[in-house]
N, C-alpha and C positions, 0 to 999 in steps of 0.2 A: 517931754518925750522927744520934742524937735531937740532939745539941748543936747541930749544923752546922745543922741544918732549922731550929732555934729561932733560930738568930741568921739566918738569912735572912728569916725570917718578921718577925723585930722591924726588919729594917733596912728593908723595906718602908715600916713606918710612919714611916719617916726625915721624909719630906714632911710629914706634919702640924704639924711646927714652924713659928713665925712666922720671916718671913726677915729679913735684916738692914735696918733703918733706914739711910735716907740719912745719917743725922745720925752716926751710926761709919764714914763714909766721909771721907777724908784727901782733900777734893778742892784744887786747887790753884788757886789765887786768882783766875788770868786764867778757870776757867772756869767761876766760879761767877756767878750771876744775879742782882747785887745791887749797886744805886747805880741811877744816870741811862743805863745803859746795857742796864740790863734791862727799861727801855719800848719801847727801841727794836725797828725790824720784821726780821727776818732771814729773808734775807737781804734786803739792800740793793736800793730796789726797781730803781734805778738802779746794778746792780753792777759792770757793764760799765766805768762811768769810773774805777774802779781803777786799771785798766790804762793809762790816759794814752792813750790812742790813736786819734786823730782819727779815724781809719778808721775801727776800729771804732762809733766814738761815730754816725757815719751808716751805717752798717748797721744798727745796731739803730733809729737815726730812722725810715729808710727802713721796716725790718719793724714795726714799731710802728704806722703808720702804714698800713698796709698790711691787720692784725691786724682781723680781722672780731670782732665780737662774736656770743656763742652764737643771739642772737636773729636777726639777720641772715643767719644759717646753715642756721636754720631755718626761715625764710620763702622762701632760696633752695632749697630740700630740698623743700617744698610745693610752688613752680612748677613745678620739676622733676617731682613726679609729675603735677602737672593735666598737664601736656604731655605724659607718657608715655601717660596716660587719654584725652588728645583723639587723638593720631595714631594709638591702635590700639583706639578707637572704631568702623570701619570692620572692626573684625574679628569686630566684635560680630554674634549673629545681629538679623534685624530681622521684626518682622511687618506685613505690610499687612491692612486690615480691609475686607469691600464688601459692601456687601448689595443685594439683589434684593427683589422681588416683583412676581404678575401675577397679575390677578385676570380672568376672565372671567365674561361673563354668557349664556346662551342666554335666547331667546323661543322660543316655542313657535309662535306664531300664525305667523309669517313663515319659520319653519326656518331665519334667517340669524342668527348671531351677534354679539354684539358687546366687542370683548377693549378690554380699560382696563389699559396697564400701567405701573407705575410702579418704575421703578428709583435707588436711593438709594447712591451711593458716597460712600466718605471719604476722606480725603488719606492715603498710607501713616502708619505712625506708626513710630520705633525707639527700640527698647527695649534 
C-alpha cells in the first residue's frame, strides 16, 4: 500500500520535466518555414483566385467593396445614438421657471393706496 501511494505521489511530479524541443521533431519538408516562402503572408490575401473562378473573383469585388472599415462603423453607431437621444428627448421631464413680485405702498394722510407691481417671467427651459 506504502509502495503504490509512493509511486502516485512521484508520478505527479512527472510535469516538472522540460518538454521536448522542436529540433527532435522529424518534421517534413513541405512543412517547415524556411527559404523565400517563409516571408510570405498566409494566408493568401487574395485566396479566392485559387479557385479560377470568375464568379467567385466578383463576389468577393463586389463584398470588398462594400466592406466598411471599423471607423466608419463607428461614427455610423454614434449617429445612431444622437438620434435615439434626440427622438426620446421629448420623454424627458422638463421644467419651466416664473417669477413674481408686488410691492405695495400705503399713505396715511389720504387713506388710498398705492400698489406698484412688477412681474418677471422667463422662457420655459428643458432639462
Amino acid at each position: 500500500m506504502a509502495a503504490c501511494l509512493g509511486l502516485a505521489l512521484l508520478s505527479g511530479c512527472a510535469w516538472l520535466t522540460a518538454p521536448p524541443s522542436d529540433a527532435d521533431l522529424d518534421t517534413p519538408l513541405l512543412l517547415r518555414a524556411e527559404g523565400p516562402e517563409a516571408s510570405a503572408q498566409w494566408p493568401d490575401p487574395a485566396w479566392w483566385q485559387g479557385f479560377g473562378s470568375a464568379e467567385l473573383d466578383r463576389l468577393m469585388a463586389d463584398a470588398m467593396g462594400r466592406n466598411q472599415t471599423i471607423a466608419a462603423t463607428v461614427a455610423q453607431l454614434e449617429q445612431a445614438d444622437a438620434q435615439v437621444r434626440i427622438a426620446g428627448s421629448g420623454l424627458l421631464p422638463s421644467a419651466d421657471l416664473s417669477y413674481s413680485r408686488q410691492r405695495q405702498q400705503a399713505t396715511s394722510a389720504t387713506g388710498s393706496s398705492t400698489a406698484r407691481r412688477a412681474t418677471r417671467t422667463t422662457r420655459p427651459t428643458r432639462t
